[in-house]
C-alpha positions as CSV (number, residue, x, y, z in Angstrom):
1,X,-57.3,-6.1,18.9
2,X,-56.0,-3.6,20.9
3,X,-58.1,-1.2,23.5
4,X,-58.3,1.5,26.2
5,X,-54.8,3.1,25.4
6,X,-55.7,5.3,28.4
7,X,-55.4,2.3,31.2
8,X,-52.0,2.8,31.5
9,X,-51.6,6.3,33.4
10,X,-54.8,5.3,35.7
11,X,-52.6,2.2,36.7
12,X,-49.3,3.5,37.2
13,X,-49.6,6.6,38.8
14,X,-48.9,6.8,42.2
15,X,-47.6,2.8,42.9
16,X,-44.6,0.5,41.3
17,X,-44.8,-1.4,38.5
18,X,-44.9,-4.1,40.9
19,X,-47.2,-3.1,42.7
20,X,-49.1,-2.2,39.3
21,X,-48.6,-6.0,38.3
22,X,-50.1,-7.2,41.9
23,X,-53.6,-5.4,40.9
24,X,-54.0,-6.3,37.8
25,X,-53.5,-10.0,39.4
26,X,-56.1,-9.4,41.3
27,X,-58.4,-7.9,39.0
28,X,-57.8,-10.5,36.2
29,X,-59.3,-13.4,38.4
30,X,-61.5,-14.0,35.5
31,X,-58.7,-14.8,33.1
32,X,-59.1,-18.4,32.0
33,X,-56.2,-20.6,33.2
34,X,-55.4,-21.6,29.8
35,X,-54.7,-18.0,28.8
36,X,-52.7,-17.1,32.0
37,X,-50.1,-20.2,31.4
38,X,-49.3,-18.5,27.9
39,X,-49.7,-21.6,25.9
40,X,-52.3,-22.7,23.3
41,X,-54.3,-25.7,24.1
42,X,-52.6,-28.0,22.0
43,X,-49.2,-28.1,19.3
44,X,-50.3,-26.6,16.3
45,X,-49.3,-28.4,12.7
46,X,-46.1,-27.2,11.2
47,X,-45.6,-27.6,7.5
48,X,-42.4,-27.0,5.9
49,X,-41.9,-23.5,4.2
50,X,-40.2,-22.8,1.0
51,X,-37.1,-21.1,1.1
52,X,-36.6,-21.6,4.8
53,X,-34.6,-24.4,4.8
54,X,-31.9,-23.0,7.0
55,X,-34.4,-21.0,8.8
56,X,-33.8,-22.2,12.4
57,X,-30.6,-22.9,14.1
58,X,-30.0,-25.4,17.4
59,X,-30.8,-23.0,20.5
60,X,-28.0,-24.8,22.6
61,X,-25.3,-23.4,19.9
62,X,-23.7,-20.7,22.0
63,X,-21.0,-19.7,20.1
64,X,-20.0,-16.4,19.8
65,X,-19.3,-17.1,15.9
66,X,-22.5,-18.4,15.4
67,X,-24.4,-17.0,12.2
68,X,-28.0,-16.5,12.8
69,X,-30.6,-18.2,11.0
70,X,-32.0,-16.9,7.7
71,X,-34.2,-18.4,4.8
72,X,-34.0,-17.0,1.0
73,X,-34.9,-13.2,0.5
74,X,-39.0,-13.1,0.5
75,X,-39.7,-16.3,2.4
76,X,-41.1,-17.1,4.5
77,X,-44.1,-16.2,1.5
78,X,-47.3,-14.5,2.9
79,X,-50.1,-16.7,4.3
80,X,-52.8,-13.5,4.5
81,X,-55.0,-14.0,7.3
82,X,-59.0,-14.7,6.2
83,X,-60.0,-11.4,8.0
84,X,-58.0,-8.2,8.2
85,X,-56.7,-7.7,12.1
86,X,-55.4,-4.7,14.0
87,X,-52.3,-5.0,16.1
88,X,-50.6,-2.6,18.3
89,X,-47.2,-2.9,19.0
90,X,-45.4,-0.8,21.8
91,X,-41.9,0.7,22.3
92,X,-39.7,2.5,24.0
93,X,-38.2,4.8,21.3
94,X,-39.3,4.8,17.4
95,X,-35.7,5.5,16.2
96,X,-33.3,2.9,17.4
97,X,-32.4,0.9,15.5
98,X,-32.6,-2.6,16.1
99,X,-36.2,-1.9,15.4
100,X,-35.7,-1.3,11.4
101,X,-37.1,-4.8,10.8
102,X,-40.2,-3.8,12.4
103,X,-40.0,0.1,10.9
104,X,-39.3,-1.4,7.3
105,X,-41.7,-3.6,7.3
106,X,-44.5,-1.3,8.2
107,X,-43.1,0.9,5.4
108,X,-43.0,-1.9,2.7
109,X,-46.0,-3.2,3.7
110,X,-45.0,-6.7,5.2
111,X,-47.5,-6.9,7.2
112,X,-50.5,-5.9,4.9
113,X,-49.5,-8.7,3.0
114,X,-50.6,-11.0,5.8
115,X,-53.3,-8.8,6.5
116,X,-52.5,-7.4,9.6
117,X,-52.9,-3.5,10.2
118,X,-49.8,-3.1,12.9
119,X,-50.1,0.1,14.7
120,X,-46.8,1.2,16.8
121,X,-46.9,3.5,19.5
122,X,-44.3,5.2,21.2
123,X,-45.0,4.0,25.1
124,X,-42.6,3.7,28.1
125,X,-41.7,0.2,29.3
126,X,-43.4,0.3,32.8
127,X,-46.7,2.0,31.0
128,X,-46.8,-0.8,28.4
129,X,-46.3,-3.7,30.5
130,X,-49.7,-3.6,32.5
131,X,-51.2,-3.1,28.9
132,X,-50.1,-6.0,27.5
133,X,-50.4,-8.5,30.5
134,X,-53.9,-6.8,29.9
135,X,-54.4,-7.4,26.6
136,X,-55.0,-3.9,25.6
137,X,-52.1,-3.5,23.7
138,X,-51.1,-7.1,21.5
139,X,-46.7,-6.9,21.0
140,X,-44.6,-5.2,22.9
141,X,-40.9,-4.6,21.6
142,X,-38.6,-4.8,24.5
143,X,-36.7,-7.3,26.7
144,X,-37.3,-10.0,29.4
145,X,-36.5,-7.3,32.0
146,X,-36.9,-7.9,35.7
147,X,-40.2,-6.4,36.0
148,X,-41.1,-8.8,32.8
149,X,-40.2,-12.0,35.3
150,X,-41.7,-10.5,38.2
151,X,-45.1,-10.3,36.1
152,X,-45.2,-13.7,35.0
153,X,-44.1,-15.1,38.5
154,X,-47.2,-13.8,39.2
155,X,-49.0,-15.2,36.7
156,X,-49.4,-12.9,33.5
157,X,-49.6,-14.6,30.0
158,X,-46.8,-12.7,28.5
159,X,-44.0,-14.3,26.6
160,X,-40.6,-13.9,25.5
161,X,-41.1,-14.8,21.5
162,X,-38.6,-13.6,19.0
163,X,-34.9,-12.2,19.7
164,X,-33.9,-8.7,17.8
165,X,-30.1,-8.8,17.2
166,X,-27.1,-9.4,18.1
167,X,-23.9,-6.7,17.7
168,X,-21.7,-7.0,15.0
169,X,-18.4,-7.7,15.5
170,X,-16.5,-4.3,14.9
171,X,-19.5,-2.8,17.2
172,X,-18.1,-0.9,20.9
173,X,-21.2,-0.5,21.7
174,X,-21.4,-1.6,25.7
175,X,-19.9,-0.7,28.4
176,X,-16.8,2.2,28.7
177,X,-15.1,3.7,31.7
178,X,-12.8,6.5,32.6
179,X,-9.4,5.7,32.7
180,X,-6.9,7.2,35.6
181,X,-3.6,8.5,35.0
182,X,-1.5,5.1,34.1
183,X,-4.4,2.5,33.6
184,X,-4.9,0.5,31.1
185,X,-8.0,-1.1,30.0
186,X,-6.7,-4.7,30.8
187,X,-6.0,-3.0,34.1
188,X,-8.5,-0.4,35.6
189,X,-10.5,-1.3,38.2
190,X,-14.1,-1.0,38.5
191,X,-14.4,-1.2,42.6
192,X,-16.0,1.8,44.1
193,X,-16.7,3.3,41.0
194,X,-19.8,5.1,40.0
195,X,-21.7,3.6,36.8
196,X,-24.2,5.3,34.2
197,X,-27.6,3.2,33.3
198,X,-30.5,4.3,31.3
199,X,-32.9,2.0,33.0
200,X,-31.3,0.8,36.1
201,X,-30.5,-2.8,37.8
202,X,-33.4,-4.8,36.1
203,X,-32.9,-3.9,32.7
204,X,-31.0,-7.1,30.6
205,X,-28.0,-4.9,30.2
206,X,-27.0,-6.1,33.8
207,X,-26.2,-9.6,32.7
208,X,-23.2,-8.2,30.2
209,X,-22.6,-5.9,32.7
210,X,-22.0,-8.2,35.6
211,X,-19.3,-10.0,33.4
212,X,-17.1,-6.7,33.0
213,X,-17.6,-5.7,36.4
214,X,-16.2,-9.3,37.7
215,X,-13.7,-8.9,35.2
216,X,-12.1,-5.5,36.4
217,X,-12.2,-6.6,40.7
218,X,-16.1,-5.8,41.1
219,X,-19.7,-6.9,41.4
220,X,-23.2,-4.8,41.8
221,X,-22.2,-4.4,45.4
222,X,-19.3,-2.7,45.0
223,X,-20.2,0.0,42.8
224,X,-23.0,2.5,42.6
225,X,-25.0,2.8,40.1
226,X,-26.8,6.1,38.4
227,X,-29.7,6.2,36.1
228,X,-29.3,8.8,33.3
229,X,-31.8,10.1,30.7
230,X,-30.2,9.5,27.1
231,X,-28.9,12.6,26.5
232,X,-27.1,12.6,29.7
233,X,-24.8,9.3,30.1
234,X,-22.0,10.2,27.4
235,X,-21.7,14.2,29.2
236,X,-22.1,12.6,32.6
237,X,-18.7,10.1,31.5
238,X,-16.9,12.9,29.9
239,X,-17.6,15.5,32.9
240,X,-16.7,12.9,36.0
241,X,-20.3,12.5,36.8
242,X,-20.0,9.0,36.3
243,X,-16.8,6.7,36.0
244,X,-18.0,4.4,33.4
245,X,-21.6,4.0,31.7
246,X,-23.4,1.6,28.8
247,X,-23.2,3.8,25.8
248,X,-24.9,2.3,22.8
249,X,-24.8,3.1,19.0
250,X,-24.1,5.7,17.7
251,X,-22.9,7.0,21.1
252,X,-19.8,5.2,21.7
253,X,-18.1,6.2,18.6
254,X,-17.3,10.0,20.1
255,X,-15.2,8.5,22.8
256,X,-13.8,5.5,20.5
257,X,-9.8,6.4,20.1
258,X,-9.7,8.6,23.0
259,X,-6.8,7.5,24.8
260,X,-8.6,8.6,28.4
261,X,-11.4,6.2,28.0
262,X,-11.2,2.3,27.6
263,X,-14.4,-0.2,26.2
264,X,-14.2,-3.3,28.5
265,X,-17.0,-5.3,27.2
266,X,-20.3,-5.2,25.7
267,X,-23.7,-7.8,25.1
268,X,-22.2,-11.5,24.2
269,X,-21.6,-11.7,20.3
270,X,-24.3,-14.1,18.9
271,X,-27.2,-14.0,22.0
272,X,-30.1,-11.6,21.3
273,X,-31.2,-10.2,24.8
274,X,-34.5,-8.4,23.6
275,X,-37.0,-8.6,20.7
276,X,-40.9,-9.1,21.0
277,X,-43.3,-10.1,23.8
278,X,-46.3,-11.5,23.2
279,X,-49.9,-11.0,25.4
280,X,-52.7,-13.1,26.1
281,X,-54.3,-11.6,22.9
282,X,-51.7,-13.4,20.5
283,X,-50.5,-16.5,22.6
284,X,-53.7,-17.5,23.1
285,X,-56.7,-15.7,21.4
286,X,-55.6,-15.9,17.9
287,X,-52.3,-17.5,17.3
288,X,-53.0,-17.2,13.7
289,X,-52.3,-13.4,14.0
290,X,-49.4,-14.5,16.5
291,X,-47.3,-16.7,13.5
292,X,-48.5,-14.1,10.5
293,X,-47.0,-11.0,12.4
294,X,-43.6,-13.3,13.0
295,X,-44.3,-14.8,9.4
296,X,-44.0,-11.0,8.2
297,X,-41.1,-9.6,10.4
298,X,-38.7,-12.6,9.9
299,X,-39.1,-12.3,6.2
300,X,-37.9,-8.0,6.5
301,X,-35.2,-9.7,7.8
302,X,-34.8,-12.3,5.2
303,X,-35.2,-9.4,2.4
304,X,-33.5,-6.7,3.9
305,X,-31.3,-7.6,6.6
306,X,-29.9,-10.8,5.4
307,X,-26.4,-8.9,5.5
308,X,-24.2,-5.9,5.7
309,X,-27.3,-3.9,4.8
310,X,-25.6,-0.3,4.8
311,X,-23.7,-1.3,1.8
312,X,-26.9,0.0,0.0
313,X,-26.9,3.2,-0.3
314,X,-30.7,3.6,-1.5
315,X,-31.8,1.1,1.2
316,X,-29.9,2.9,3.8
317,X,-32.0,6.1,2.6
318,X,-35.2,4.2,3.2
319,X,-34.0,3.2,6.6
320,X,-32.7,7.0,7.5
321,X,-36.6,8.0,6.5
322,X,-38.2,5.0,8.6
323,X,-36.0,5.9,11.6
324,X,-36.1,9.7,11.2
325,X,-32.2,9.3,11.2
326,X,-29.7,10.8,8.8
327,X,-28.3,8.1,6.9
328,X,-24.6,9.3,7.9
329,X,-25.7,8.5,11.1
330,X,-26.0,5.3,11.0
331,X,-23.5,4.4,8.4
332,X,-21.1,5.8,11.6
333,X,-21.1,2.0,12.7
334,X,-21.2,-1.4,11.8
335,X,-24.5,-3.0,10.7
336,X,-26.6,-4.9,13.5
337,X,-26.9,-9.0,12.8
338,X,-30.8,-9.3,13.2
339,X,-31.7,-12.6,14.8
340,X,-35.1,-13.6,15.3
341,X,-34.0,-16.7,17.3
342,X,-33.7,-17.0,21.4
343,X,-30.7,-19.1,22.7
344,X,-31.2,-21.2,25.2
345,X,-29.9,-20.5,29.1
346,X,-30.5,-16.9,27.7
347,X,-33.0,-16.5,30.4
348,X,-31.7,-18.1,33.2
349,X,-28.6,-16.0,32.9
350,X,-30.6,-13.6,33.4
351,X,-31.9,-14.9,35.9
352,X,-28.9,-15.0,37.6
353,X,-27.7,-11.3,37.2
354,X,-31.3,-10.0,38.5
355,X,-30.5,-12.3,41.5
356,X,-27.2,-10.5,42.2
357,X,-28.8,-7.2,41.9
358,X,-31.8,-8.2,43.8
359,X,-34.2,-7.1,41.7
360,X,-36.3,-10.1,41.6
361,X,-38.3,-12.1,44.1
362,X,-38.3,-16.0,44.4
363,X,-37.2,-19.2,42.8
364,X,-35.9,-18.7,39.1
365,X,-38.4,-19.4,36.4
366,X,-37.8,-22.2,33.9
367,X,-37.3,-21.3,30.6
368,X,-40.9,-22.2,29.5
369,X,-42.4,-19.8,31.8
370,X,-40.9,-17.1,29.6
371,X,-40.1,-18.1,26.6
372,X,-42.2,-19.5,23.6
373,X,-40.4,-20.3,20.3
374,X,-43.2,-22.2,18.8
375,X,-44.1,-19.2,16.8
376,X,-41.2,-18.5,14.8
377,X,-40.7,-22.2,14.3
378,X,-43.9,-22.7,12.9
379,X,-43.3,-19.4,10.9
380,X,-40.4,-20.7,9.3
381,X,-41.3,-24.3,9.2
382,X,-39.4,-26.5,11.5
383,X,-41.1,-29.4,13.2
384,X,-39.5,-29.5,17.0
């Protein structure tokens, strides 16, 4: 389904991804309006699936303790498509990961049982975004970003479909600052201080963020913020580059019990903030494909993420091969709780941090602008 992989670099060089986004609008005039509002033309049947009886939980639950749906290992069962499809599926990185449900089931061959022949390629977020509001890639793993919202503002069939995971409990994986002589973490302030990002103000991490940051005497405006390359945000803490910085897993763990740093807060325990985006090609050209390639990841999940999946010592083997990552590695911290399910508000507390860091333009999008569960619920079964 998927074409001209080369489009992106002819469309991004030289201009924003906004401005990007702006030509494509223009040059997509053809796009049928059906297509561009992301929706099929009509609610599709829903049947109920075996084993998936607890396989969707209420959106509105926002509990922190709240455990994340799941049907029985191997369900939901395959429904193979009547003609073998292609689908590309973008990234960022190939190794993180919160994308082992995708990784695995490539490697156990999920989705040839539904058959779907899922290519991944390894693709920047502001190259792949253009591509799939273009159709010419089909799934894009990542995050309703700003630039994301800023697309469909202007019109883009691209939806927010599935979540990826949520931390688990023990995790410190968020955001860590710098302590000065005689604070505390309950007492450091964070005013003035300069902070370490991978991606910058519109990335998703800036809800959490804003939270700590009110928490500890500041907002986006009274801090500065510094976007580092991987590599660079844990030497850039540890050398007084930056004051404080996201670090993620595995990261965290080298400055975990170091009296001179202090972890103030990381991504809301039970709220997935990323996971898969569909494009015109999938919301609206063949839905079919759409619900098999959910039907496929959500039941990796079911079979090999249900739980505390490093406790298997020949599973966490096959994950160190699919993420070319030692298995010490990532038995160094706790297990992520995959969570194909997107809670509701989710989006417009995004909404609302983007606004603070004035990163996005207009009136806030309602939630069915961006996001479509229809696909996982039909997936696992449940009738709205």
């Amino acid at each position: 389904m998927a074409r001209r992989p080369s489009l992106a670099r002819a469309l991004i060089t030289g201009v924003t991804l906004f401005g990007v986004l702006g030509s494509l609008a223009a040059c997509d005039a053809q796009t049928s309006e059906s297509t561009r509002s992301g929706t099929s033309a009509g609610p599709r049947p829903i049947t109920p699936v075996a084993g998936c009886a607890k396989g969707w939980t209420d959106p509105a639950a926002a509990s922190a303790a709240r455990g994340p749906a799941r049907c029985a290992p191997g369900a939901p069962a395959p429904k193979p498509l009547k003609t073998k499809t292609k689908i590309v599926v973008s990234a960022s990185t190939l190794t993180a990961e919160y994308l082992a449900p995708l990784r695995i089931a490539m490697a156990k061959g999920e989705f040839s049982k539904e058959k779907l022949d899922v290519e991944l390629k390894l693709l920047p977020t502001p190259d792949a975004l253009p591509l799939l509001a273009k159709g010419d890639i089909d799934v894009q793993y990542a995050a309703p970003e700003a630039a994301v919202l800023n697309g469909i503002r202007q019109g883009f069939a691209i939806r927010w479909v599935a979540g990826n995971f949520t931390p688990a409990p023990a995790s410190k994986s968020g955001f860590w600052a710098r302590l000065k002589p005689g604070e505390t973490a309950d007492e450091v302030s964070l005013e003035d201080r300069t902070v370490g990002t991978l991606i910058g103000k519109g990335s998703v991490i800036m809800y959490p963020m804003e939270k700590v940051l009110s928490a500890h005497q500041a907002d986006v405006d009274s801090v500065r913020f510094q976007q580092l390359g991987p590599a660079e945000v844990l030497t850039s803490l540890k050398n007084g580059g930056v004051d404080a910085a996201w670090l993620l897993d595995p990261v965290w763990r080298q400055v975990d019990g170091d009296a001179d740093y202090a972890f103030l807060g990381g991504q809301p325990r039970g709220e997935p903030l990323g996971g898969l985006l569909f494009g015109p090609d999938l919301l609206t050209g063949n839905p079919d494909a759409g619900v098999a390639f959910l039907r496929a990841y959500i039941r990796t999940v079911n079979t090999y993420f249900a739980g505390d999946y490093k406790k298997d010592p020949a599973f966490l083997d096959d994950l160190g091969e699919a993420l070319k990552t030692e298995p010490d590695t990532l038995a160094a911290v706790p297990s992520l709780r995959m969570d194909w399910e997107i809670r509701e508000g989710t989006v417009d507390r995004l909404q609302k941090a983007y606004a603070a860091a004035g990163v996005v333009e207009g009136d806030p999008l309602p939630e069915d602008r961006v996001v479509d569960r229809s696909f996982y619920a039909e997936a696992v079964g449940h009738q709205p």
